[in-house]
DRENKE-886206 format. One record per residue (C-alpha): y, x, z; residue in one letter. Coordinates in steps of 0.1 Angstrom, whole numbers, padded with zeros to 4 digits, always signed. Example, Ala and Ser with C-alpha at 12.3 -4.5 7.8 and 13.67 -1.06 7.14 Angstrom:
-0045+0123+0078A
-0011+0137+0071S
# end
This chain:
-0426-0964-0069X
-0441-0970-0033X
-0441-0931-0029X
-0407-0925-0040X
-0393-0953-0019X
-0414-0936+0013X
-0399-0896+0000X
-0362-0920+0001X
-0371-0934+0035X
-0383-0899+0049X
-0365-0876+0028X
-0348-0841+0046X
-0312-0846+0055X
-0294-0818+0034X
-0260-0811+0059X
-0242-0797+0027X
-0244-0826+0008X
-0240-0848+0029X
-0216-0836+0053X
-0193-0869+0046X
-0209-0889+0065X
-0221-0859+0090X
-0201-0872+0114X
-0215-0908+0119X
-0238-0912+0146X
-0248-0947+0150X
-0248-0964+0184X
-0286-0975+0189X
-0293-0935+0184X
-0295-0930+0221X
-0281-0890+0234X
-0290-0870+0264X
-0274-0840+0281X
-0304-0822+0274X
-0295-0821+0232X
-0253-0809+0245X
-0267-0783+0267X
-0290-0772+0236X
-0259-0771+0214X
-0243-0739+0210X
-0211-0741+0189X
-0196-0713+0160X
-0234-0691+0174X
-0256-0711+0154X
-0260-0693+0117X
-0281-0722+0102X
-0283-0757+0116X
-0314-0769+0117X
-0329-0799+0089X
-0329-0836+0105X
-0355-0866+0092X
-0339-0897+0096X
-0341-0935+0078X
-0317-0940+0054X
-0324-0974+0062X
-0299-0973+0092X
-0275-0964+0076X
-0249-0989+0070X
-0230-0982+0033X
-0198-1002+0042X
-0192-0986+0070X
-0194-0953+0052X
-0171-0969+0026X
-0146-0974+0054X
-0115-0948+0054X
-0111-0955+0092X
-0149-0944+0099X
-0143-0906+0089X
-0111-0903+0107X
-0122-0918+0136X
-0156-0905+0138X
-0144-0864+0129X
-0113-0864+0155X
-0140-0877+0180X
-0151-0843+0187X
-0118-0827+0189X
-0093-0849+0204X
-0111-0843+0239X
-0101-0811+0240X
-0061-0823+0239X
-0065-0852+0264X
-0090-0839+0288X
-0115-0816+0298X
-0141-0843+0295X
-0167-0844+0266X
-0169-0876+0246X
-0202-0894+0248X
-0219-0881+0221X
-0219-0846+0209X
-0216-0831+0171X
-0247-0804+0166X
-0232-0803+0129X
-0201-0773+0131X
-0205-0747+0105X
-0235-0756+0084X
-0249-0735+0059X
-0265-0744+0022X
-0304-0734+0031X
-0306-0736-0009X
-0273-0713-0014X
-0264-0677-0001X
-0240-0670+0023X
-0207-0669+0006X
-0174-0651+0020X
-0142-0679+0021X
-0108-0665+0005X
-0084-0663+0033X
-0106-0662+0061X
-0122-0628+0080X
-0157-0621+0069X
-0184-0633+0095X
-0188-0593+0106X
-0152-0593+0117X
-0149-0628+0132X
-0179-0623+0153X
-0163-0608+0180X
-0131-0641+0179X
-0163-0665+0174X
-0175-0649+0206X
-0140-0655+0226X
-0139-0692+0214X
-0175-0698+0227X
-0165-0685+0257X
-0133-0702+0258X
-0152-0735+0255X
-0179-0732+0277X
-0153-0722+0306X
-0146-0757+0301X
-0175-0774+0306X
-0182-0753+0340X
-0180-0789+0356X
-0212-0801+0337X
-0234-0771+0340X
-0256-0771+0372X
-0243-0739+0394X
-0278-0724+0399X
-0281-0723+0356X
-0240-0701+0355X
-0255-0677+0379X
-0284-0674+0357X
-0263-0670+0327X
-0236-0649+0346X
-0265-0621+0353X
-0277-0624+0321X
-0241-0619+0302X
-0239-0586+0325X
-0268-0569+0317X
-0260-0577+0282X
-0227-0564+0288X
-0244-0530+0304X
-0269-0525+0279X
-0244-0526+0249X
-0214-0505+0268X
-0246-0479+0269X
-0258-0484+0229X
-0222-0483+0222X
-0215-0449+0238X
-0250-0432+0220X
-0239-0450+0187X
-0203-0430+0190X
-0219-0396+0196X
-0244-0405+0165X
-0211-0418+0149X
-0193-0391+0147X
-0220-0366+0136X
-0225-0383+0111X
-0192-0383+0099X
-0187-0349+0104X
-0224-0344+0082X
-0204-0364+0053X
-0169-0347+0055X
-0190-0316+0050X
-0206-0327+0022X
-0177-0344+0006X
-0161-0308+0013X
-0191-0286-0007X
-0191-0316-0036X
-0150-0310-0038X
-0142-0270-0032X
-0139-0247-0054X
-0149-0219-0040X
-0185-0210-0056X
-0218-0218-0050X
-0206-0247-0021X
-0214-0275-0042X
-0250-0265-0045X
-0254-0261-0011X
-0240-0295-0004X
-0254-0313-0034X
-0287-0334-0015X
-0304-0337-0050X
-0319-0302-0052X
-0348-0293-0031X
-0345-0271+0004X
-0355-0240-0015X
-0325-0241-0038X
-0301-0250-0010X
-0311-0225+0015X
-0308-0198-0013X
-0274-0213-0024X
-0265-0208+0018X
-0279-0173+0016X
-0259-0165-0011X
-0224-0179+0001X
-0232-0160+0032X
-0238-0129+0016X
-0208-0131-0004X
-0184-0140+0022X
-0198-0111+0044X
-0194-0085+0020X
-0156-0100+0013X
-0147-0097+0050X
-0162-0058+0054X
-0142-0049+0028X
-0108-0064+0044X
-0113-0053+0073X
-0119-0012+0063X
-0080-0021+0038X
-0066-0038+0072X
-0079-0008+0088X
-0065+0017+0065X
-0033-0005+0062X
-0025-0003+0099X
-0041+0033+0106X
-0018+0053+0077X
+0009+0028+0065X
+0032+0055+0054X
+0030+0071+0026X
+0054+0104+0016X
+0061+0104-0024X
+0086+0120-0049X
+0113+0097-0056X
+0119+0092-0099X
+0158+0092-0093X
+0168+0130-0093X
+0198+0136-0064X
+0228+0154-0080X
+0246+0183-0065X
+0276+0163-0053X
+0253+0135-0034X
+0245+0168-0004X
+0267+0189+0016X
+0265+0224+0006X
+0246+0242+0035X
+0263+0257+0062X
+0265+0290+0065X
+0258+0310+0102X
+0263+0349+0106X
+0256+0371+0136X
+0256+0408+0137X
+0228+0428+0149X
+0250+0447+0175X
+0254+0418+0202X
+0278+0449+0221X
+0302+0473+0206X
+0300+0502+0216X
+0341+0506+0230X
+0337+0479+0251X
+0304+0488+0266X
+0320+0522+0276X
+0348+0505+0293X
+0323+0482+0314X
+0306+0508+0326X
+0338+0531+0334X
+0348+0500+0352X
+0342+0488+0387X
+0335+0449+0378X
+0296+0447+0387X
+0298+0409+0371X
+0309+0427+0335X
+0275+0452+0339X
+0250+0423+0350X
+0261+0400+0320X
+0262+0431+0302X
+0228+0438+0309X
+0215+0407+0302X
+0227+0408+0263X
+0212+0437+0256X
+0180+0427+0277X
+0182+0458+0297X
+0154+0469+0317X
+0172+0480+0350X
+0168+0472+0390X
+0201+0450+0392X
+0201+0411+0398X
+0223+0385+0407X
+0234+0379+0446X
+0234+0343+0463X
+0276+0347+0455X
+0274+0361+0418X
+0265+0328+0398X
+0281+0334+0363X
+0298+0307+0356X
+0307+0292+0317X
+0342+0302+0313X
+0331+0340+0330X
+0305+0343+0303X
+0326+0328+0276X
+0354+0356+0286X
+0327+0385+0281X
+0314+0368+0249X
+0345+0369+0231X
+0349+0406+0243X
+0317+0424+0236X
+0314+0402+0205X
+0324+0417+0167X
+0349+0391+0158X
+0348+0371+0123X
+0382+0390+0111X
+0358+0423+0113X
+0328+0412+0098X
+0342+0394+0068X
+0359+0414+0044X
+0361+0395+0013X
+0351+0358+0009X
+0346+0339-0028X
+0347+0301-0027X
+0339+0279-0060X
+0349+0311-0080X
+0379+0314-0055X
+0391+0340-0039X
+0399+0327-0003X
+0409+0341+0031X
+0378+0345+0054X
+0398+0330+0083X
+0405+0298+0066X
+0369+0285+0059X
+0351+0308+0084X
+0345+0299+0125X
+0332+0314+0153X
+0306+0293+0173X
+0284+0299+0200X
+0246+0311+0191X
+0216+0327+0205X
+0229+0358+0192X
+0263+0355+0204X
+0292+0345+0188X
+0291+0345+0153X
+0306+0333+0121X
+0302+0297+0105X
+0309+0281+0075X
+0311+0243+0065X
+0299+0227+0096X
+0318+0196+0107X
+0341+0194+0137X
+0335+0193+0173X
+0344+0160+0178X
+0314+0149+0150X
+0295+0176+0169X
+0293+0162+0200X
+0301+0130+0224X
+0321+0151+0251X
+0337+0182+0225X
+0357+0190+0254X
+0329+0206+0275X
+0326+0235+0246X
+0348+0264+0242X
+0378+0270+0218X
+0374+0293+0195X
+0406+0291+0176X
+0389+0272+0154X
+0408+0255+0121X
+0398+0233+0089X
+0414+0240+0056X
+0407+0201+0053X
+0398+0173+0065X
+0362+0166+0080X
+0344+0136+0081X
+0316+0119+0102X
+0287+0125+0080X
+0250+0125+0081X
+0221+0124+0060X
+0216+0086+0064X
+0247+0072+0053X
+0258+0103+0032X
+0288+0106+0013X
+0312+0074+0008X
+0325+0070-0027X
+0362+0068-0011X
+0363+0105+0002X
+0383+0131-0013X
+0361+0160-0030X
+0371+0187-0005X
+0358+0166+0024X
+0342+0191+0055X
+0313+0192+0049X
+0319+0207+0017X
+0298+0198-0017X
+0292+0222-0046X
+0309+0223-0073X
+0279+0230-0101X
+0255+0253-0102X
+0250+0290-0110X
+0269+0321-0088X
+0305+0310-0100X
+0302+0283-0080X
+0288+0296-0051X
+0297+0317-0021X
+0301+0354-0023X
+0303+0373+0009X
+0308+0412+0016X
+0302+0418+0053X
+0309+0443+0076X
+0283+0461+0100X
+0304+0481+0113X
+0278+0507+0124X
+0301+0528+0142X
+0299+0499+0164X
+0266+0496+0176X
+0255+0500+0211X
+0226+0477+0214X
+0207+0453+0190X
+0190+0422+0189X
+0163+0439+0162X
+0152+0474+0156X
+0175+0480+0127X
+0210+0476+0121X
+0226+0445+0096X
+0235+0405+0097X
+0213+0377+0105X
+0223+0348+0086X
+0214+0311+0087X
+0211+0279+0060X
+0213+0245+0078X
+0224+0211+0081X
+0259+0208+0088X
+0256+0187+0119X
+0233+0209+0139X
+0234+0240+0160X
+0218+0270+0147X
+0195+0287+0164X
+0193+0322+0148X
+0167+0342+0171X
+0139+0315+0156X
+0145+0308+0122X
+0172+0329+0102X
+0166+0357+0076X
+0183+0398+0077X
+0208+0408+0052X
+0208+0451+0050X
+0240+0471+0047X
+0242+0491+0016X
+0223+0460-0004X
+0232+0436-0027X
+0213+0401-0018X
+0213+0372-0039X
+0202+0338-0024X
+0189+0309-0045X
+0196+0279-0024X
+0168+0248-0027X
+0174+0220-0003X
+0150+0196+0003X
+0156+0166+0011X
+0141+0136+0029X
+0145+0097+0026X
+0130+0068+0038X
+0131+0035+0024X
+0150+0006+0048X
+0117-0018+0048X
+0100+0010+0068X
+0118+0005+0103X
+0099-0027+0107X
+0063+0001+0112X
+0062+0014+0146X
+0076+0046+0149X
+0046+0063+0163X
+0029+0055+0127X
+0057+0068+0108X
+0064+0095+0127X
+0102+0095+0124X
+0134+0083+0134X
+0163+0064+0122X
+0198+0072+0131X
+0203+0045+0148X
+0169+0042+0172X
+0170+0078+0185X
+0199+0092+0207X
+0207+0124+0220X
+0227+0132+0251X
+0251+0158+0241X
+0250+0155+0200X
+0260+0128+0181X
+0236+0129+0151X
+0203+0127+0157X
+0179+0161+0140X
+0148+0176+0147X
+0163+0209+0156X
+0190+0195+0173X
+0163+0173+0196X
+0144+0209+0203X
+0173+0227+0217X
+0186+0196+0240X
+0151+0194+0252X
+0148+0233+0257X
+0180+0229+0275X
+0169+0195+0301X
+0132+0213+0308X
+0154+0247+0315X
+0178+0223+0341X
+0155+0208+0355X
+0129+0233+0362X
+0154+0267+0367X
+0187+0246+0379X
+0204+0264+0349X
+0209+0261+0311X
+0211+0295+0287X
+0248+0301+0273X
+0243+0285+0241X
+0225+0255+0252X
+0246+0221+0254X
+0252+0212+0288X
+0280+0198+0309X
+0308+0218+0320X
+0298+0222+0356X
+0265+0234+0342X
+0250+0266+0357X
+0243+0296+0335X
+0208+0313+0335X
+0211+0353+0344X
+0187+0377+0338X
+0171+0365+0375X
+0162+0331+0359X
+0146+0345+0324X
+0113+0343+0333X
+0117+0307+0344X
+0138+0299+0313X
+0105+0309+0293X
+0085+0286+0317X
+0105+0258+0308X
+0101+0266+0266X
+0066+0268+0268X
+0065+0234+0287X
+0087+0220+0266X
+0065+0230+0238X
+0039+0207+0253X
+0061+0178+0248X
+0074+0188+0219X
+0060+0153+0196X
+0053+0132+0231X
+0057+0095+0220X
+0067+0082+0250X
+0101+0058+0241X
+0107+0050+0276X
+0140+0072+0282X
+0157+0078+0247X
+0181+0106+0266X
+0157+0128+0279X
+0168+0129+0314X
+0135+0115+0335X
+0123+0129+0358X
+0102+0147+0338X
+0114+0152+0308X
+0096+0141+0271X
+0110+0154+0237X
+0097+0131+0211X
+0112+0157+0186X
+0096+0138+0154X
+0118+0144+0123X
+0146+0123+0113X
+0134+0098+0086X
+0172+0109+0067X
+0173+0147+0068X
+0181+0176+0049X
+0171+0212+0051X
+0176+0242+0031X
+0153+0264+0018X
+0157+0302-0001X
+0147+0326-0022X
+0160+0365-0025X
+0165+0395-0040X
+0178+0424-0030X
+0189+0455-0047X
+0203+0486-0033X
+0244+0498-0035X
+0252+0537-0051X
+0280+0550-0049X
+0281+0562-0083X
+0278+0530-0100X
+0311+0512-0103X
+0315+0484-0085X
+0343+0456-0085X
+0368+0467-0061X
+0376+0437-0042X
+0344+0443-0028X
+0352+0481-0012X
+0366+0487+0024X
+0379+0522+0024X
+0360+0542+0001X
+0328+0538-0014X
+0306+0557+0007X
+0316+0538+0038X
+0313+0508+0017X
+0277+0518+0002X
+0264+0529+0043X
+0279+0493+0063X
+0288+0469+0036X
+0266+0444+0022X
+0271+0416-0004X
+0256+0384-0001X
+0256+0355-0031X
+0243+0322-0021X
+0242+0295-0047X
+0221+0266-0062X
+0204+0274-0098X
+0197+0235-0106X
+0218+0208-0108X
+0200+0179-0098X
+0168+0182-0074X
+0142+0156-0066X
+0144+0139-0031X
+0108+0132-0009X
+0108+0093-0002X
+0090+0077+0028X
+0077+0046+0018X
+0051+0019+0027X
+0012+0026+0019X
+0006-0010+0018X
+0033-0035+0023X
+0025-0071+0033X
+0024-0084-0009X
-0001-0058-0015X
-0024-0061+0015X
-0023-0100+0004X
-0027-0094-0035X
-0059-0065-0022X
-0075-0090+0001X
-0066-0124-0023X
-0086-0099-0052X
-0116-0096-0028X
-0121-0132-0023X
-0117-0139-0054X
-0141-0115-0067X
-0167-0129-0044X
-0164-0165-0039X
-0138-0174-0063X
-0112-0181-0031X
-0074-0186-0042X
-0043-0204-0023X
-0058-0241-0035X
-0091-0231-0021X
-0070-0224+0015X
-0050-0259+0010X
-0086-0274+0002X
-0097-0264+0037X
-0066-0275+0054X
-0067-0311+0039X
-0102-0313+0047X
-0098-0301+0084X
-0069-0320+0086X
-0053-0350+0066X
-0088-0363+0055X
-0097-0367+0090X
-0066-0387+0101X
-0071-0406+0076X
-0105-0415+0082X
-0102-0426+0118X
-0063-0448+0107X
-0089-0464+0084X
-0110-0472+0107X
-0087-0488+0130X
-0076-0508+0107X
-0108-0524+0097X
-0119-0530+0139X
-0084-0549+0144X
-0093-0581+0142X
-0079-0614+0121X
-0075-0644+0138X
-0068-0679+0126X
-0052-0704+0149X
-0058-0739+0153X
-0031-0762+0135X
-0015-0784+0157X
-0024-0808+0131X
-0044-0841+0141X
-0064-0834+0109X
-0092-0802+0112X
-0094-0781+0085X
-0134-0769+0079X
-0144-0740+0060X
-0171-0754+0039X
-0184-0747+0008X
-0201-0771-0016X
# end
């Protein structure tokens, strides 16, 4: 009993449970400034265990209601009424159960995010007691509180750099655990050894390597060759094209009447021009006052010339017979002027028609504005200029019987006698010195016509036209023709080297009406000038779309729309014996069987397959080739992309919101209340 009374009398004072009567201090417990300047209020974690008698402790007064309220707004109520402390102090705030853990309190911030508002109050309260504190001891503490303050600013600003590495080390591995693509979560899975990672990293790299390589040599063949030229599965029919038109020029460029009456005459002009068509080799040229102009060398044309009314003798049309006059023109050539069928008007010719010559040129019907682009529209009549074919087969062709005329001849363009003759496109010029075949008197030709045709599909203007070497209607324009064509682009360029290097054009070159013509002084400067232009012929330079720099550039690629015609003949020879039909006959049959010849030009097929231009690679399959490579070699698809995005992106912002959040801190203000509310815990 004596040793339990003495463990009563002596025992530890427990704060927790006895934190009733906490606040009762009697009187005869004497207190020094020395125990409030060892206090430290909401710092101390755990207050430390006090022995005292229980014998001094008086029970009625504990009893009293009175000696709690009075005795716990002691401590407080100084703070209201002055900045004086009371005359004792409390060394009792926030105690802590040595025989419980640390429990967190619903409602209130956990002690990690109060610490920094228990750190403002503590502050906040000592600025009040400034008066007590000796001034030597705040300096001491002032120094002390900075070089606290220095040292953390400097562990704060290493522990961000280490911070955010290491957050960037876990978004990477929370990336390798989550992707799909393969072999990533083994290389960010930190329960398999070094070996297995690093061989997993090996792999990956490989992989993606090899996946790159091989989309870079497609990108490269993609953007190096993106055109490719194929046979379109849609066969063209015969009344989708023009048929071809139709060019004629007689061997003898001079007949023989009116070279005799040139040279009987006196004009010296008449002789030089004359001497220049039949490229005579002779000691005359051209004085600094005997310029031929156009309409002087348009005059002797028509003169010297064989006209159409002489040349055709009989003309067939769609099985019909038809004047000569009606559907044949003369135009302006190489070769002189010949004959032409089925090419479109002047006016769809050319942008200034007026600056070429009347022929006494007519249309059976109307013509229209057409070109291989837009073609036919479904509102034209069927006998439309240019003209379509009927069908196929000779009945609905063209037969011709021509006229040499061999009496005729007094100079030639070849070494033989006969017709040159011409298939092209209806909007162009023919250039017959270059590219036409010879039709022999006394012969029956036939002439299988084949066109061939080129297309281009729309989605190809968006490739550079350097790459697809060609041109669309609208991105090209000439200076004197309308419709843009290779051959067309040639002989304007042949013309603007010609100006610009010999101050001249040839005859049958466009030009503008106050255009000099080239004599025979200025041929060797006018072949100068072709082979120059020769050099330019495919120059890509897009600078000057006319072709009137300074120095002029063709950039003659083909049309991406275009049609061209091509042949095949056969020949047999005319007797005299053999009956022939007799439409065909001019005089009598041995004249007819020495300078006649008949010509049959038709199409044996009735639909033909069209050349299309069309993309190598477009954009869906350069994406379904290189989406094929990834995913053959490390399983990559669109969600794999998206993966990489959220990651890089979303799951970062997220991170750092989150984090802001949690450093914001919670604070609780003090109740105006007279009555403190503590936030113990039994």
């Amino acid at each position: 009993m004596e040793n339990s009374s003495k463990r009563e009398k002596n025992r530890t004072f427990n704060p927790w449970n006895d934190a009733q009567i906490l606040t009762h201090v009697p009187s005869n417990v004497a207190r020094t400034s020395s125990d409030f300047v060892r206090m430290r209020l909401f710092n101390a974690p755990v207050m430390p265990s006090r022995t005292y008698n229980n014998n001094n402790r008086n029970s009625a007064d504990v009893g009293d209601e009175n000696y709690y309220n009075s005795n716990d707004r002691a401590p407080f109520d100084y703070l209201k009424a002055s900045n004086a402390p009371p005359s004792y102090t409390v060394n009792t705030v926030h105690l802590q159960n040595p025989y419980k853990p640390p429990q967190p309190l619903e409602g209130f911030a956990s002690r990690d995010q109060t610490k920094g508002m228990y750190q403002s109050q503590d502050f906040i309260l000592r600025s009040r007691y400034n008066n007590v504190f000796a001034k030597k001891e705040s300096a001491a503490n002032n120094d002390q509180e900075n070089e606290k303050t220095e040292s953390i600013a400097v562990r704060s600003k290493t522990g961000k750099k280490h911070q955010k590495l290491a957050e960037i080390s876990e978004l990477a591995k929370q990336y390798c655990s989550y992707s799909t693509l393969h072999g990533l979560r083994y290389v960010g899975d930190s329960g398999l050894s070094i070996v297995e990672r690093i061989f997993w990293i090996i792999s990956f790299t490989t992989a993606l390597t090899v996946a790159i390589y091989y989309i870079c040599y497609l990108y490269q063949k993609w953007n190096g060759a993106p055109i490719i030229i194929s046979l379109s599965p849609d066969p063209i029919s015969l009344n989708e094209f023009p048929f071809p038109s139709v060019t004629i020029c007689n061997m003898n460029r001079l007949k023989k009447s009116e070279a005799k009456r040139i040279l009987r005459g006196t004009d010296e002009m008449d002789k030089l021009l004359m001497d220049d068509v039949c490229n005579s080799e002779n000691n005359s040229t051209y004085d600094e006052h005997q310029t031929a102009d156009w309409d002087r060398v348009l005059k002797f044309m028509i003169n010297v010339t064989q006209p159409c009314t002489d040349m055709l003798h009989y003309c067939l049309w769609h099985g019909n017979t038809t004047e000569c006059e009606r559907i044949f023109n003369p135009t302006m050539t190489d070769e002189g002027i010949c004959c032409n069928f089925n090419s479109v008007t002047k006016k769809h010719l050319f942008y200034n028609a007026r600056d070429w010559p009347d022929l006494n040129i007519t249309y059976p019907s109307e013509s229209v504005d057409w070109n291989a682009e837009k073609g036919y529209d479904a509102s034209m009549p069927a006998d439309v200029i240019p003209w379509r074919p009927y069908g196929a087969g000779l009945y609905y062709g063209l037969t011709l019987v021509l006229d040499a005329g061999l009496d005729e001849y007094y100079c030639s363009s070849t070494a033989g006698a006969g017709f040159k003759m011409l298939l092209h496109n209806p909007v162009e010029t023919p250039k017959i010195a270059d590219f036409s075949f010879s039709i022999t008197p006394g012969e029956e030709t036939r002439v299988i016509v084949r066109p061939r045709i080129n297309s281009a599909n729309p989605s190809i203007i968006s490739i550079a036209q350097k790459k697809r070497k060609c041109f669309f209607t609208a991105e090209r324009k000439l200076r004197y023709y309308r419709t843009y064509t290779q051959r067309n682009c040639i002989l304007e360029c042949e013309a603007n080297f010609t100006q610009q290097l010999c101050d001249c054009v040839q005859y049958y070159m466009p030009k503008s009406s106050n255009t000099p013509i080239c004599g025979k002084r200025d041929e060797m400067c006018a072949k100068r000038a072709r082979r120059a232009m020769e050099v330019k012929l495919y120059d890509e330079d897009l600078t000057n779309p006319l072709n009137v720099t300074e120095i002029p550039s063709c950039n003659c690629w083909p049309a991406c729309f275009e049609i061209n015609y091509r042949i095949e003949m056969s020949q047999n020879k005319l007797v005299p014996t053999i009956e022939v039909d007799k439409r065909y006959v001019k005089k009598n049959m041995e004249y007819f069987t020495e300078n006649m010849a008949v010509v049959h030009l038709f199409f044996v097929d009735s639909q033909f397959t069209k050349y299309v231009k069309n993309e190598l690679f477009g954009f869906i399959e350069f994406l379904s080739s290189t989406g094929g490579l990834l995913g053959l070699f490390m399983g990559f698809s669109f969600l794999s992309f998206m993966e990489i995005l959220y990651f890089s992106t979303m799951r970062v912002y997220c991170r750092l919101h989150n984090r802001q959040e949690l450093r914001r801190p919670v604070l609780h203000p003090i109740s105006d209340n007279k009555k403190a509310v503590y936030p113990f815990m039994n």
